[in-house]
TORKOL-4160 file (C-alpha; in steps of 0.2 Angstrom, whole numbers, padded with zeros to 4 digits, m for minus):
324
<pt num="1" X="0144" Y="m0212" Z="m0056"/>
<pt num="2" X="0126" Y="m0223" Z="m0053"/>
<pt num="3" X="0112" Y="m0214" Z="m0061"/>
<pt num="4" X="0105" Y="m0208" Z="m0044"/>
<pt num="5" X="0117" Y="m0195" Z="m0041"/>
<pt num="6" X="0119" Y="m0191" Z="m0060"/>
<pt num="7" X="0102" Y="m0187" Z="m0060"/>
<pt num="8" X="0103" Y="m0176" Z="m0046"/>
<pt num="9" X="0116" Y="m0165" Z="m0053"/>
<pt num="10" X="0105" Y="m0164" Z="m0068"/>
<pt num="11" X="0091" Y="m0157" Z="m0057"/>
<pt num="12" X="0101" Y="m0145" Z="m0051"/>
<pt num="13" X="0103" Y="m0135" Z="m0064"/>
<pt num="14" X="0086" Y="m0137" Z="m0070"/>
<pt num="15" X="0074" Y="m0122" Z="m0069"/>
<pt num="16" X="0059" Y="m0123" Z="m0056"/>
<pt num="17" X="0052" Y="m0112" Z="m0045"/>
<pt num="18" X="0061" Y="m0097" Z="m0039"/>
<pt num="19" X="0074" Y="m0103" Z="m0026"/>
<pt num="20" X="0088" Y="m0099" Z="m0014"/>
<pt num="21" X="0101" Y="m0112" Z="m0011"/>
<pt num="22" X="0098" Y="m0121" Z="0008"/>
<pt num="23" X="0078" Y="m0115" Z="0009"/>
<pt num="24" X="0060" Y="m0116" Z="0002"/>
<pt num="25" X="0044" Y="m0118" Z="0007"/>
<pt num="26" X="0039" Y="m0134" Z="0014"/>
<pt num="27" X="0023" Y="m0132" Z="0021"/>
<pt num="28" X="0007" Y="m0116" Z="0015"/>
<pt num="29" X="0012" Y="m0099" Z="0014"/>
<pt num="30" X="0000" Y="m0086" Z="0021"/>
<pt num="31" X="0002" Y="m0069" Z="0014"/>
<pt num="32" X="m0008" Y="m0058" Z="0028"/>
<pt num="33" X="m0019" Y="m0042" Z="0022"/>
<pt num="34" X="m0019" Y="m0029" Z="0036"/>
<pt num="35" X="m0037" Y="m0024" Z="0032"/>
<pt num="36" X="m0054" Y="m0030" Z="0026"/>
<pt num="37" X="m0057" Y="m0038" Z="0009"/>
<pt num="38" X="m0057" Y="m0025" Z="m0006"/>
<pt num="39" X="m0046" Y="m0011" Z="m0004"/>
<pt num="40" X="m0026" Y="m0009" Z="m0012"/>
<pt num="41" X="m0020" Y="m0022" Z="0002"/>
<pt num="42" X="m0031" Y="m0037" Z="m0003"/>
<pt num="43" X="m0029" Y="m0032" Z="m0023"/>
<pt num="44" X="m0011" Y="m0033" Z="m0019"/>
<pt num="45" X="m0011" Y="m0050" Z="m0012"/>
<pt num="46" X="m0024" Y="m0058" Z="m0022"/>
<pt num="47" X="m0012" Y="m0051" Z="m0039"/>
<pt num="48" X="0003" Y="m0060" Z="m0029"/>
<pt num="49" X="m0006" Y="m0076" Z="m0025"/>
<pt num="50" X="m0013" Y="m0076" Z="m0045"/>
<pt num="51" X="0006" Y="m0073" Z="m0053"/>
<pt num="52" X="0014" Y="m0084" Z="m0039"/>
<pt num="53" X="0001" Y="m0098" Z="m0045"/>
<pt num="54" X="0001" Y="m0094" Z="m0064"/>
<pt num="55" X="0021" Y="m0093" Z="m0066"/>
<pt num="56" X="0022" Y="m0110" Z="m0055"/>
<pt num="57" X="0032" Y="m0099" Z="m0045"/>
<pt num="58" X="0033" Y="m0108" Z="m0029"/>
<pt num="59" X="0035" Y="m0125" Z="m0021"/>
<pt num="60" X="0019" Y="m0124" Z="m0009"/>
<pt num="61" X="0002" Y="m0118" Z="m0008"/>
<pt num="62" X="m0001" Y="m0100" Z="m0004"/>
<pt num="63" X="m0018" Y="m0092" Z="0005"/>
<pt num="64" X="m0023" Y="m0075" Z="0009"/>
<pt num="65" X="m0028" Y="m0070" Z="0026"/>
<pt num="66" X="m0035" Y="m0056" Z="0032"/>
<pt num="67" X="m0032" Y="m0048" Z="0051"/>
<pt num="68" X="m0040" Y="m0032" Z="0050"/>
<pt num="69" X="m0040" Y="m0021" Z="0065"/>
<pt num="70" X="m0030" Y="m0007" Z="0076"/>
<pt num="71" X="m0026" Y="0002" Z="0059"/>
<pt num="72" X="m0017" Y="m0015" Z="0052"/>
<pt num="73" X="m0007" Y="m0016" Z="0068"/>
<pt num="74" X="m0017" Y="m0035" Z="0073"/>
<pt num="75" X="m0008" Y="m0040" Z="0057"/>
<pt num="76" X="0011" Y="m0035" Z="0059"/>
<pt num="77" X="0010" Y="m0042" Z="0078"/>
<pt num="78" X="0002" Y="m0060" Z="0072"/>
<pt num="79" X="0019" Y="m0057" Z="0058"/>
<pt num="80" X="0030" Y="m0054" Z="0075"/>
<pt num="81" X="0024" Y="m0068" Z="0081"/>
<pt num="82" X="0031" Y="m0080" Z="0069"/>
<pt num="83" X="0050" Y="m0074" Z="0072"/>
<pt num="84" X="0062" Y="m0084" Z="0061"/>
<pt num="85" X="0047" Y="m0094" Z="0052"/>
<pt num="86" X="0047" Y="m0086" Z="0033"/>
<pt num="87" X="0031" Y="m0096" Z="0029"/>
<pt num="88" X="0020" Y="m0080" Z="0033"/>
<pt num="89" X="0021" Y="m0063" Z="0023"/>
<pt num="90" X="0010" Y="m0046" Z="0023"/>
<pt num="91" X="0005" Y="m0034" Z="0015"/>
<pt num="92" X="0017" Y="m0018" Z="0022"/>
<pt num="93" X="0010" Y="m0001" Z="0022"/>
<pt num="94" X="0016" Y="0015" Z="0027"/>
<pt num="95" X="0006" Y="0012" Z="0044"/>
<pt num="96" X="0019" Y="0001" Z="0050"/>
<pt num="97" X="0030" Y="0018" Z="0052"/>
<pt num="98" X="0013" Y="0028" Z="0056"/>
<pt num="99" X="0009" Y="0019" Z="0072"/>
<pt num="100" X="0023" Y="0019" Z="0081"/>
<pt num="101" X="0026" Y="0036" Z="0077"/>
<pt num="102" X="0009" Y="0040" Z="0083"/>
<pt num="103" X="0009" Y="0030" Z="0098"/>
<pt num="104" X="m0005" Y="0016" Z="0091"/>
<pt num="105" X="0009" Y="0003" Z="0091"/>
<pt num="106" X="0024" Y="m0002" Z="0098"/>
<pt num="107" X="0030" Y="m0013" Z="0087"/>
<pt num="108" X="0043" Y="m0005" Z="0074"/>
<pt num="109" X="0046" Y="m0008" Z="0057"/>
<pt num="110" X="0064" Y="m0014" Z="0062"/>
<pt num="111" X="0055" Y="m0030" Z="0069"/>
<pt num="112" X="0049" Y="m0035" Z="0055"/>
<pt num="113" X="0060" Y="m0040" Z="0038"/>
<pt num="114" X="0058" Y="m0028" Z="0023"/>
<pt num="115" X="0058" Y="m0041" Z="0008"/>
<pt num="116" X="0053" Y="m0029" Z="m0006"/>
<pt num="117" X="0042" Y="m0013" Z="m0010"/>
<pt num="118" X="0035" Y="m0019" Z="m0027"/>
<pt num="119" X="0023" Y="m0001" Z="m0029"/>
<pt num="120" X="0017" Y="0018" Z="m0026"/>
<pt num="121" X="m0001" Y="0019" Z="m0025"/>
<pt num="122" X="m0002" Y="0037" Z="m0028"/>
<pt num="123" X="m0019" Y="0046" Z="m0017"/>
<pt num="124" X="m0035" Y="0056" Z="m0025"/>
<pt num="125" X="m0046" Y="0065" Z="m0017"/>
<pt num="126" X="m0064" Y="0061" Z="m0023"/>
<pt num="127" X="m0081" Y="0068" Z="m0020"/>
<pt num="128" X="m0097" Y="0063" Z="m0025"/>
<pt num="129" X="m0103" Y="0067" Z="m0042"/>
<pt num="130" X="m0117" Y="0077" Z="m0035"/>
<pt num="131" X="m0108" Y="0087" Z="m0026"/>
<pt num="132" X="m0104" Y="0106" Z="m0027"/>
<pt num="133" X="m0086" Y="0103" Z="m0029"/>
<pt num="134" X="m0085" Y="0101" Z="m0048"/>
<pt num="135" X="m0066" Y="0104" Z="m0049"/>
<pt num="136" X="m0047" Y="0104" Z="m0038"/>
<pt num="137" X="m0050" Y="0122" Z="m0040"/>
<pt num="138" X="m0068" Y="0122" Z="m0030"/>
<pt num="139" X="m0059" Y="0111" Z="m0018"/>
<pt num="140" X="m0047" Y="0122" Z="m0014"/>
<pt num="141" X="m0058" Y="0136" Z="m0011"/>
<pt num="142" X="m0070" Y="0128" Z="m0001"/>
<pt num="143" X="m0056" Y="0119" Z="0010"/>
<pt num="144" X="m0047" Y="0137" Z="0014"/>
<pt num="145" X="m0063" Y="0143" Z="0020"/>
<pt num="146" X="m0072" Y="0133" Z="0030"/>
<pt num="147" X="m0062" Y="0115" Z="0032"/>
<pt num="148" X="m0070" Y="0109" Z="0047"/>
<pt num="149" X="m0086" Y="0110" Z="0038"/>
<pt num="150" X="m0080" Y="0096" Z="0026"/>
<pt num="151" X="m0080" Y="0077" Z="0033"/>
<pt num="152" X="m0064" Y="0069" Z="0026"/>
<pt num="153" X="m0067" Y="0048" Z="0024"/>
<pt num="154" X="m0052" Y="0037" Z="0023"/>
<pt num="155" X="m0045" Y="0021" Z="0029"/>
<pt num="156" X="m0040" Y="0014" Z="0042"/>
<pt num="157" X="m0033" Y="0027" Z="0057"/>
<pt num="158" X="m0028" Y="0043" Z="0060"/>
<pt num="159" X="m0009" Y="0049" Z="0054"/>
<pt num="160" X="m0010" Y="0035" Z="0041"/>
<pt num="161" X="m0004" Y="0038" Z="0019"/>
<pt num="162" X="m0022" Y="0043" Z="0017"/>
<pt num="163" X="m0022" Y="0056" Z="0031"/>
<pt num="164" X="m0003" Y="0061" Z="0026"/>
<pt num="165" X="m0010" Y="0065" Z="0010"/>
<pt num="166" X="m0024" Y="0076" Z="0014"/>
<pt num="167" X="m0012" Y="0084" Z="0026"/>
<pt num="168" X="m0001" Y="0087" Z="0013"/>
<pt num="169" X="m0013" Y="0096" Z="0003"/>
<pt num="170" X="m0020" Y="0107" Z="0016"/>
<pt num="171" X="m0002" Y="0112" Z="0020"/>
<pt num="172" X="0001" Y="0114" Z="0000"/>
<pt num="173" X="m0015" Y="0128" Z="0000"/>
<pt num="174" X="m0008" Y="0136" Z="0013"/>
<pt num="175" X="m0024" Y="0128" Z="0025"/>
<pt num="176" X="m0021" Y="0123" Z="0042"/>
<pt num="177" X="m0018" Y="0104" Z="0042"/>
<pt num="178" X="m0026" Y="0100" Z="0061"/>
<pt num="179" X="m0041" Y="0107" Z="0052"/>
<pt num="180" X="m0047" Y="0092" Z="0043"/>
<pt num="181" X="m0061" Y="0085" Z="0052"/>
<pt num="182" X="m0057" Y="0063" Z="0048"/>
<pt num="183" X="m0067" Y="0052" Z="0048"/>
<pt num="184" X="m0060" Y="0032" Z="0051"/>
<pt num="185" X="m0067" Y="0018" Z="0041"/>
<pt num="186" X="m0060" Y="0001" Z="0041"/>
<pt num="187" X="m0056" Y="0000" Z="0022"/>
<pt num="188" X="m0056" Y="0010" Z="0007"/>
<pt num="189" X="m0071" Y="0001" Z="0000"/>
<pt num="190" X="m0083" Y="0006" Z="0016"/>
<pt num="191" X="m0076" Y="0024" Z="0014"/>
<pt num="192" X="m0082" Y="0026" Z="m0004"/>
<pt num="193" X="m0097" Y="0017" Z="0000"/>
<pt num="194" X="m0100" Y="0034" Z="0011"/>
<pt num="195" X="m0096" Y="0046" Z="m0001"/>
<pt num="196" X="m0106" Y="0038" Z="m0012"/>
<pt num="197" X="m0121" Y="0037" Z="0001"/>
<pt num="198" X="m0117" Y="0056" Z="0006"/>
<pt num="199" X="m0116" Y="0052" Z="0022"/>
<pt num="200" X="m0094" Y="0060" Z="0019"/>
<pt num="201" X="m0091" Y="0074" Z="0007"/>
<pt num="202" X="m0072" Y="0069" Z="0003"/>
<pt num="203" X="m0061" Y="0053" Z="0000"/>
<pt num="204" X="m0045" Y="0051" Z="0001"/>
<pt num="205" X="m0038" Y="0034" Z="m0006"/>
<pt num="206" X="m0028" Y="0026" Z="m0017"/>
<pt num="207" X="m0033" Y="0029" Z="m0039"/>
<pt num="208" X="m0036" Y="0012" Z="m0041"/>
<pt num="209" X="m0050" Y="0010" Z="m0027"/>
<pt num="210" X="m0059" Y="0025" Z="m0035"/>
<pt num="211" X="m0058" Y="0022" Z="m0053"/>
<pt num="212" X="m0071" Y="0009" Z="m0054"/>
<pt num="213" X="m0083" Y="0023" Z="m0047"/>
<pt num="214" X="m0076" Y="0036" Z="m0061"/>
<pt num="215" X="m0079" Y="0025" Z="m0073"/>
<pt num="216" X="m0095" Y="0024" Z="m0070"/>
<pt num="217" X="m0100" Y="0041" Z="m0067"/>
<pt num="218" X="m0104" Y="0038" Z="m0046"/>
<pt num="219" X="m0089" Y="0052" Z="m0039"/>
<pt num="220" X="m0079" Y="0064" Z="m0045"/>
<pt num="221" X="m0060" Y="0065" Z="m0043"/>
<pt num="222" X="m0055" Y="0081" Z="m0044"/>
<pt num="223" X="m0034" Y="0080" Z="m0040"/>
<pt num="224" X="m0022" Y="0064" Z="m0039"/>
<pt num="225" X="m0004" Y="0065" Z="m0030"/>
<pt num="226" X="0005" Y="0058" Z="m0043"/>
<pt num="227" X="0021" Y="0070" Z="m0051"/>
<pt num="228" X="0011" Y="0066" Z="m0070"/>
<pt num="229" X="m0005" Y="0060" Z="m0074"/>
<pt num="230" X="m0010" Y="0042" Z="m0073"/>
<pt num="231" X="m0017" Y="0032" Z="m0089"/>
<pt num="232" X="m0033" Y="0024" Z="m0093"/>
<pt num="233" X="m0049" Y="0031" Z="m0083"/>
<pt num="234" X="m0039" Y="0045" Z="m0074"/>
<pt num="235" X="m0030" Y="0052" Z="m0089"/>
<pt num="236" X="m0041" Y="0066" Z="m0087"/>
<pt num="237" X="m0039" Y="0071" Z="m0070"/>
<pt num="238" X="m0027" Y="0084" Z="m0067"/>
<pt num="239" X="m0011" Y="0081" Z="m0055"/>
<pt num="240" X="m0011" Y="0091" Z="m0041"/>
<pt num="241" X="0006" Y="0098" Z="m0047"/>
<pt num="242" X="m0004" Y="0105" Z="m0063"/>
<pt num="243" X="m0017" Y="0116" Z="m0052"/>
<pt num="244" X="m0005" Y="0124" Z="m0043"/>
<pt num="245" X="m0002" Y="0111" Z="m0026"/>
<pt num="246" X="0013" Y="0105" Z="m0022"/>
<pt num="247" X="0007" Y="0088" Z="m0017"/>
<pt num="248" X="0018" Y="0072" Z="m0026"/>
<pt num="249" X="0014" Y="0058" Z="m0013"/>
<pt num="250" X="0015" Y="0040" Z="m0016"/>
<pt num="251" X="0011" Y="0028" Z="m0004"/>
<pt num="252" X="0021" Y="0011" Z="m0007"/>
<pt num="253" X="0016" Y="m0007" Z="m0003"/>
<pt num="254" X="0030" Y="m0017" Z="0000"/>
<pt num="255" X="0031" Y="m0037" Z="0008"/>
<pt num="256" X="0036" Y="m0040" Z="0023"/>
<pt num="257" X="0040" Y="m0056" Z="0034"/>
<pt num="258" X="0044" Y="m0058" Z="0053"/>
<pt num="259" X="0059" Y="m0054" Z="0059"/>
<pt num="260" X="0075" Y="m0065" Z="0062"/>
<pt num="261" X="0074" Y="m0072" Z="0045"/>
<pt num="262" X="0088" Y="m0082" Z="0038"/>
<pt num="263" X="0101" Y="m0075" Z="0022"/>
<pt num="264" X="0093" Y="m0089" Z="0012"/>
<pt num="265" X="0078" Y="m0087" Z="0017"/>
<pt num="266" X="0074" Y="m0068" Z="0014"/>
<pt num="267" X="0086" Y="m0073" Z="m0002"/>
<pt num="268" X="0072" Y="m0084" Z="m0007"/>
<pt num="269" X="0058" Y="m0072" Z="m0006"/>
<pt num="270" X="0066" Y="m0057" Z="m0014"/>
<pt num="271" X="0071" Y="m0069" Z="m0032"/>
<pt num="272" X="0051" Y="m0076" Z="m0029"/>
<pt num="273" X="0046" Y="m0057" Z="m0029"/>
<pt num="274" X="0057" Y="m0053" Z="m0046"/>
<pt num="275" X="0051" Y="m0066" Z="m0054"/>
<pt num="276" X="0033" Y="m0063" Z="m0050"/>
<pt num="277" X="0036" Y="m0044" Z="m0055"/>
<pt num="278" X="0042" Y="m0048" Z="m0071"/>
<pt num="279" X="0029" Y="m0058" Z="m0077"/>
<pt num="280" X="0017" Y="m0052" Z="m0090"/>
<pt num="281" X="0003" Y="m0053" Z="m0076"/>
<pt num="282" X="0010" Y="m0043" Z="m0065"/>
<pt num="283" X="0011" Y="m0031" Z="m0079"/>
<pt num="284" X="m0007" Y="m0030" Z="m0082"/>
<pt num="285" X="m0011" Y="m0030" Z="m0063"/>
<pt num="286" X="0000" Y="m0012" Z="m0061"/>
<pt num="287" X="m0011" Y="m0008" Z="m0077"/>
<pt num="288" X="m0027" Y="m0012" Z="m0072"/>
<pt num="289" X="m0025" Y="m0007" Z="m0053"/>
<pt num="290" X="m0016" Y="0011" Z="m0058"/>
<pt num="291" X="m0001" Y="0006" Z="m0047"/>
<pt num="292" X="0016" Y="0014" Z="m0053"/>
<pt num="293" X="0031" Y="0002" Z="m0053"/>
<pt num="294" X="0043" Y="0002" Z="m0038"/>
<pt num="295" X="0054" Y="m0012" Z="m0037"/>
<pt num="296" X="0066" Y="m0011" Z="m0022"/>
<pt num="297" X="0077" Y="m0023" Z="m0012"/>
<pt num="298" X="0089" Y="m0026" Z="0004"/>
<pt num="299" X="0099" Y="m0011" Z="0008"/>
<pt num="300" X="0093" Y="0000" Z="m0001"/>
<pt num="301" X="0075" Y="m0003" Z="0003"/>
<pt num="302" X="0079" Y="m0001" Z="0023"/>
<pt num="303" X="0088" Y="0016" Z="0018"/>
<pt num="304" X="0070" Y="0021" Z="0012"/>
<pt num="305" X="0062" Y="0016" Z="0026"/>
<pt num="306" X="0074" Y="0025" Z="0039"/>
<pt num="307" X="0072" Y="0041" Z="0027"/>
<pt num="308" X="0052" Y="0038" Z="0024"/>
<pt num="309" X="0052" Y="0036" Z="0045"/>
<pt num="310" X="0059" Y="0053" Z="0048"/>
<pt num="311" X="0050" Y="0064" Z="0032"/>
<pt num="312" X="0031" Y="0055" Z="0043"/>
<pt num="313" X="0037" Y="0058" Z="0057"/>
<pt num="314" X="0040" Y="0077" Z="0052"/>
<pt num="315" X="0022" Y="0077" Z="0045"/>
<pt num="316" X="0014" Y="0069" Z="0057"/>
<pt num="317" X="0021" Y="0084" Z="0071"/>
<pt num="318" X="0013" Y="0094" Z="0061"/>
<pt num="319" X="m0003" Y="0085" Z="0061"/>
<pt num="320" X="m0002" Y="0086" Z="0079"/>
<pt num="321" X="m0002" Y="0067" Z="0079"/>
<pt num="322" X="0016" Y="0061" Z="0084"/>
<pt num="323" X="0017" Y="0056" Z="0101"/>
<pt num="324" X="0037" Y="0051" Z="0103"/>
């Protein structure tokens, strides 16, 4: 045997980046951010990109783009677009079964490839520390009587995981849930900004985006959506659960690529992902972003979906928002 070939049995079985036999990347990987820079969405891809590049993870150069617009619907069609090409990822949301559902978007979640959910992001409403609403309790009160009086901020389109949320709780209270008066923003940060201005009296967004703002005394958040309380800076904040709502909501963020992806392909993604999952970084990042672990794959992630698309569409009929 000359020592060409022995050497490349060797490398075979050699460890490298996370691979599936007959692909990888052979040219930059974008990974697209359906939003402006600093809400859930760009944390996520920026804590992808950091274990990616730290656990040498990857053959090729990775970047982050950002499509915001349309309520992330400019980002899952420039995804569409690339049919077949598994160089481009995004950030998937619950939007991609809210706006077909609501008629913002015809493009379905079916046309894209599901690779893996990696978290829940459970919801908080939050208010600002000066206001009157000192507690879940007060918020329930004031919301029962006079709801339309209350300006409810969120990103990034009506009938979203934010709006779901809120909906959610207004149903739990036994509120009307069309009586919410939303107001749009393009991303969590430019929604706390509001609340913070008091130019809104309500957030709805994901902990991690509001813990920052806790933690330094600027709002208040008075209920989370989680089934037990989350660590760190939100330890004391009650679940809605424990004041009396039934409310357990979790928003997951998955990654999804275009469509028409080959076996090896999608293969080579989903082993990228568990590796990057298990690494100690990723660990922190779940930590440090109060994300809750949610590891799914292949079949069982597209049952999920098909299940998650008929329990929003059933709230979003409610809302008054479904259009199909």
């Amino acid at each position: 045997m000359n020592r060409a070939c022995l050497l490349a049995i060797i490398a075979s079985f050699l460890p490298g980046p996370a691979t599936a036999q007959g692909w990888s990347p052979q040219k930059n990987v974008e990974i697209v951010v359906p939003n402006v820079p600093g809400g859930t969405n760009d944390k996520l891809a920026r804590s992808v990109e950091r274990t990616f590049v730290s656990g040498k993870l990857l053959g090729s150069t990775l970047s982050v783009v950002h499509k915001a617009g349309a309520g992330g619907q400019i980002a899952y069609a420039y995804i569409a677009q690339h049919a077949g090409d598994p160089h481009y990822l995004a950030i998937g949301t619950p939007s991609l079964l809210t706006a077909q559902i609501t008629g913002a978007s015809k493009l379905s979640y079916t046309d894209l490839t599901p690779v893996a959910s990696v978290f829940n992001d459970y919801i908080v409403l939050a208010v600002n520390a000066a206001s009157a609403v000192k507690s879940g309790k007060d918020l329930v009160a004031r919301m029962r009587a006079e709801p339309q009086a209350v300006t409810l901020g969120f990103s990034s389109q009506l009938g979203n995981h934010h709006h779901i949320a809120a909906g959610l709780f207004m149903k739990g209270i036994g509120a009307g849930v069309r009586e919410l008066k939303p107001v749009i923003f393009k991303g969590s940060a430019e929604a706390l900004t509001a609340l913070l201005g008091g130019h809104i009296e309500l957030v709805s967004t994901g902990a991690g985006n509001a813990a920052p703002h806790l933690a330094t005394g600027k709002l208040r958040v008075v209920g989370v959506s989680s089934g037990q309380r989350l660590p760190g800076a939100m330890a004391g904040v009650p679940t809605w659960k424990e004041q009396g709502v039934d409310l357990v909501y979790g928003s997951w963020r998955m990654i999804v690529a275009p469509g028409n992806l080959a076996p090896a392909q999608i293969a080579y993604w989903e082993n990228a992902l568990r590796r990057a999952v298990d690494a100690p970084e990723w660990k922190a990042e779940l930590e440090r972003n109060f994300w809750t672990d949610y590891f799914v794959t292949d079949a069982v992630l597209r049952k999920n979906l098909d299940k998650e698309y008929a329990d929003t569409r059933a709230v979003l009929v409610e809302l008054g928002l479904a259009k199909q």
